[in-house]
C-alpha positions as CSV (number, residue, x, y, z in Angstrom):
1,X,-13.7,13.6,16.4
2,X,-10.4,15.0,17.2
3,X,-7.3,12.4,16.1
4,X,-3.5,12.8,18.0
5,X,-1.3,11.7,16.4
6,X,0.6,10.4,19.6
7,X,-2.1,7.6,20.0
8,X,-4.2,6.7,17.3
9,X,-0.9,6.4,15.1
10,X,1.6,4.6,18.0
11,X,0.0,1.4,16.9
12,X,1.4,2.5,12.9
13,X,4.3,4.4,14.4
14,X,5.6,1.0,15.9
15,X,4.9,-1.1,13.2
16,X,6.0,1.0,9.9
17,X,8.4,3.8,10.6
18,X,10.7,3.9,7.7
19,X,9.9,3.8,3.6
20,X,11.9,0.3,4.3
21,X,9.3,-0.5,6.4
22,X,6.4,0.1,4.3
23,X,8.6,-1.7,1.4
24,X,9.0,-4.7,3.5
25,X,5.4,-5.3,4.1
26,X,4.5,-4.3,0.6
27,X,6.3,-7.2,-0.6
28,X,5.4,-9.4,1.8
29,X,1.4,-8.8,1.0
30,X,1.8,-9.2,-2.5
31,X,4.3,-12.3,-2.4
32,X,3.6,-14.3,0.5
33,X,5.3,-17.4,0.1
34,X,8.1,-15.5,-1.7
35,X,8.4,-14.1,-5.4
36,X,6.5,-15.2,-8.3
37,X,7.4,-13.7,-11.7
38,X,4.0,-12.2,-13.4
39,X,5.1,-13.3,-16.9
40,X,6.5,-16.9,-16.5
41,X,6.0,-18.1,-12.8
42,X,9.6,-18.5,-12.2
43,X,10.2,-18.4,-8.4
44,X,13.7,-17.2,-8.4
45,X,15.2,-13.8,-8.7
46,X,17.9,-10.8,-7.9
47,X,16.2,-8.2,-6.1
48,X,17.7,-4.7,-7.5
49,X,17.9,-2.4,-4.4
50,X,19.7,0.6,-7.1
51,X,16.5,2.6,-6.9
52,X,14.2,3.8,-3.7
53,X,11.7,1.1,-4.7
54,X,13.5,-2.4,-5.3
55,X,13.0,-4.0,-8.4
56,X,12.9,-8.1,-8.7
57,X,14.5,-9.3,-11.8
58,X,13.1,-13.2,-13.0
59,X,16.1,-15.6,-12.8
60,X,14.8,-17.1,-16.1
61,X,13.4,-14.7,-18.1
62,X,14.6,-11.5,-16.8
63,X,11.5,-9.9,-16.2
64,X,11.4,-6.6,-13.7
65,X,8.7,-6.4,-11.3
66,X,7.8,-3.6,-8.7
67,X,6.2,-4.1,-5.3
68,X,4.1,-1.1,-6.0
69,X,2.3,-2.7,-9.6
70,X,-0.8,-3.6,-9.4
71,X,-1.8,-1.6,-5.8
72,X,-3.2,1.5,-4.7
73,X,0.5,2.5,-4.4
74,X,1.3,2.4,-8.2
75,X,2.3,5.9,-9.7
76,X,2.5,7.6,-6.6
77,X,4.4,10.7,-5.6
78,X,3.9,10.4,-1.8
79,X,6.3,8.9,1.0
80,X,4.6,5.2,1.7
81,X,4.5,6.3,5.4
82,X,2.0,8.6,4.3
83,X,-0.1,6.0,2.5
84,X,0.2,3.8,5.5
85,X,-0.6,6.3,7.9
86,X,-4.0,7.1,5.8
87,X,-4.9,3.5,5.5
88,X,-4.7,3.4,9.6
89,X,-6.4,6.4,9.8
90,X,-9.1,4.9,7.2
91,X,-9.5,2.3,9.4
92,X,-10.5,3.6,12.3
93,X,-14.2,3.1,13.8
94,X,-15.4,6.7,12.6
95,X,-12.9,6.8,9.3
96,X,-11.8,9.9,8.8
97,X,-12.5,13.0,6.7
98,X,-10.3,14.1,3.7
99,X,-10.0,17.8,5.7
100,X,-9.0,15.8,8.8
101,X,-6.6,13.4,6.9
102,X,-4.9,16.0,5.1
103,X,-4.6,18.1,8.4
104,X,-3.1,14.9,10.1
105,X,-0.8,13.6,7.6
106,X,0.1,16.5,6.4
107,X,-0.9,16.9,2.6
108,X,-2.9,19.1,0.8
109,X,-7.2,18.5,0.6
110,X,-7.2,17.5,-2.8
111,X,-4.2,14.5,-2.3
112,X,-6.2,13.3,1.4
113,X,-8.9,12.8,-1.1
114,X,-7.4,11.4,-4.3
115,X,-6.2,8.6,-1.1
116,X,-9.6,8.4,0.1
117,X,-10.9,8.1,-3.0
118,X,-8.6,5.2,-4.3
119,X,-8.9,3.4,-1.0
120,X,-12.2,3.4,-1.3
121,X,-12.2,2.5,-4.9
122,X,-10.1,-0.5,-4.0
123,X,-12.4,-2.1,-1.0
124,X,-15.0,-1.7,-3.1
125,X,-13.5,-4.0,-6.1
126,X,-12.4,-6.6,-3.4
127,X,-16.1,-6.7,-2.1
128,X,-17.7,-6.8,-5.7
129,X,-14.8,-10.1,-6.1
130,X,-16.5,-11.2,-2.9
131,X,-19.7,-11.1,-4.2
132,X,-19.0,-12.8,-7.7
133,X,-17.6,-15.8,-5.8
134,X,-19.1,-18.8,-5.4
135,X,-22.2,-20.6,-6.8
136,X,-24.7,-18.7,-7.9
C-alpha cells in the first residue's frame, strides 16, 4: 500500500500542526474536565510554560505534573508531531509497517518500531482493562 503524505495525513496535518498542538490535546485527553493533582486531588494550579513541555504546579501542595506521565509519550526524544503522525498512520484500515512508518515520518527502522511496539503495547492494556470489567 503506498501512503502520501499529502492525503492520508491532511486529516492530522489540519488538526495537529505544531508541538503546541499536540501539547494542547495531550492535556486535554488526560484532564478533561480540567487539572487534577495526582497526589492530593486539588483542582487548582499555575501551569509553568518555562520548559517545551509545560509543567502544572498543585495550588495546595505544590506538586509538578507533566502531560506526558503516565502515556506512551513519557521519556521520549521525538517531536510529538511525529508520535501523532504514527498514531494516524496506526490507524489506518491496513496499519502500517515499521519500514513504511519510518520511511513516512521520517525516523530510523528501529524508532518506527519501538512506536509501533509501544502503541501496540498500550491498546493491548486498555483491551485487557476492557476485559477485567464488569461481572464476572
Amino acid at each position: 500500500m503506498e501512503i502520501s503524505t499529502s492525503s492520508e495525513l491532511q486529516s492530522f496535518s489540519s488538526r495537529f500542526r505544531s508541538e503546541a498542538d499536540c501539547i494542547e490535546a495531550i492535556i486535554a485527553m488526560k484532564w478533561p474536565n480540567g487539572f487534577v493533582c495526582p497526589r492530593c486531588a486539588y483542582t487548582e494550579c499555575t501551569r509553568l510554560s518555562t520548559r517545551h513541555i509545560p509543567l502544572f504546579e498543585c495550588g495546595r501542595c505544590g506538586y509538578q505534573a507533566s502531560p506526558l506521565v503516565g502515556t506512551i509519550f513519557e521519556r521520549t526524544h521525538l517531536p510529538l508531531v511525529k508520535w501523532f503522525q504514527a498514531l494516524e498512520l496506526f490507524l489506518l484500515p491496513d496499519g502500517i509497517s515499521a519500514l513504511r512508518l519510518s520511511q513516512v515520518i521520517q525516523v530510523t527502522y528501529k524508532t518506527a518500531w519501538l512506536m509501533l511496539h509501544k502503541i501496540r503495547h498500550t491498546l493491548g492494556e486498555c483491551d485487557a482493562k476492557v476485559l477485567l470489567s464488569g461481572e464476572v
